[in-house]
C-alpha positions in Angstrom: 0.0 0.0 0.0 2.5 2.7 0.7 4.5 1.9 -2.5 1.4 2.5 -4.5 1.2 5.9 -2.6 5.0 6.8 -3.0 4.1 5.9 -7.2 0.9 7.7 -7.3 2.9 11.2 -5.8 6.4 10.1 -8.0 3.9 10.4 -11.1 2.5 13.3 -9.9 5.6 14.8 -9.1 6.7 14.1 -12.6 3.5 15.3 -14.2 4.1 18.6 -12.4 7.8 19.0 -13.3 6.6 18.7 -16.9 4.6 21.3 -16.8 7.3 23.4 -15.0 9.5 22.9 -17.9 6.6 23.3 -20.3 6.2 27.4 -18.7 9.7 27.2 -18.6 9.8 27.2 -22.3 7.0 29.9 -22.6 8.9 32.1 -20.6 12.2 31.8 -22.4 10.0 32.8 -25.4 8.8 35.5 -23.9 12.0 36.8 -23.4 13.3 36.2 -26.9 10.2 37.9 -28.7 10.4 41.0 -26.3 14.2 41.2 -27.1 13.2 41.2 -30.6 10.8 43.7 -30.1 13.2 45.8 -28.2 15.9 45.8 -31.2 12.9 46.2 -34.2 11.4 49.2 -31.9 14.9 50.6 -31.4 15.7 50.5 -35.0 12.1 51.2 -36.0 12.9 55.1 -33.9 15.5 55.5 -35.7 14.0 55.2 -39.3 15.0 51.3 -40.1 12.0 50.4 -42.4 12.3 46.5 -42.2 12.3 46.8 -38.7 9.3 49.1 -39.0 7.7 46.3 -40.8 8.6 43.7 -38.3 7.8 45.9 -35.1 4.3 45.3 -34.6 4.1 41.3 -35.4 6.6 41.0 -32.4 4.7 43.6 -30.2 1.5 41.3 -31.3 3.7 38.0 -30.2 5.0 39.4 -26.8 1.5 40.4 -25.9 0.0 37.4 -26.5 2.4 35.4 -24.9 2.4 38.4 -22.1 -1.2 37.3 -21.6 -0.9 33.4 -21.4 1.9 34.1 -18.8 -0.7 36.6 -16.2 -3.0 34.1 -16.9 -0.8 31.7 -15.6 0.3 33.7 -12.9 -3.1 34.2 -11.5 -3.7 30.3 -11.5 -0.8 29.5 -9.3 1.2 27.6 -12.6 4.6 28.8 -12.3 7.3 28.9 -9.7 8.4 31.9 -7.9 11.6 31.7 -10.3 9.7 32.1 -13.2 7.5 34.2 -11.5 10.5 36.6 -11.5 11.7 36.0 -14.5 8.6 37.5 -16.4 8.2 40.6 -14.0 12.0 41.3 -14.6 11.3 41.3 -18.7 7.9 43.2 -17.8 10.2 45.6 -16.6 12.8 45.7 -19.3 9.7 46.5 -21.3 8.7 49.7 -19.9 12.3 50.8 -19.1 12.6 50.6 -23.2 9.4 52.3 -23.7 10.6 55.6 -21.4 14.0 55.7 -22.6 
């Protein structure tokens, strides 16, 4: 009886950290798309017409994957570390956007 317990939480366990790794992965493109958007918007200020072109597809991207992460947030699905993680690039966001 208690190794069917100890299985039933290892498999748990496991489905969790899956899902830990599965944000982990949303987060990481979070970042990348927002540091793209960063260099097209930079460019963009400065008269770059492809970046121009490919400034609002990122700024689309970022937000959408902006909003899957609050979502996620709000339900308790990520880790404190990740947690961070997004509120730090948040924050690189609107540093950018007041420079």
């Amino acid at each position: 009886m208690t190794a069917q317990k100890n299985a039933g939480f290892e498999i748990k366990y496991a489905e969790k950290d899956t899902a830990f790794q599965k944000w982990d992965k949303r987060v990481d493109d979070y970042e990348n798309y927002v540091e793209e958007y960063i260099t097209h918007h930079k460019k963009s200020l400065k008269g770059n017409s492809i970046s121009l072109s490919k400034y609002p597809y990122m700024k689309i991207k970022w937000e959408a994957l902006g909003l899957k992460l609050d979502k996620a947030i709000t339900k308790e699905l990520l880790t404190n570390k990740q947690i961070k993680k997004v509120l730090r690039i948040q924050l690189k966001i609107v540093t950018t956007c007041f420079e």
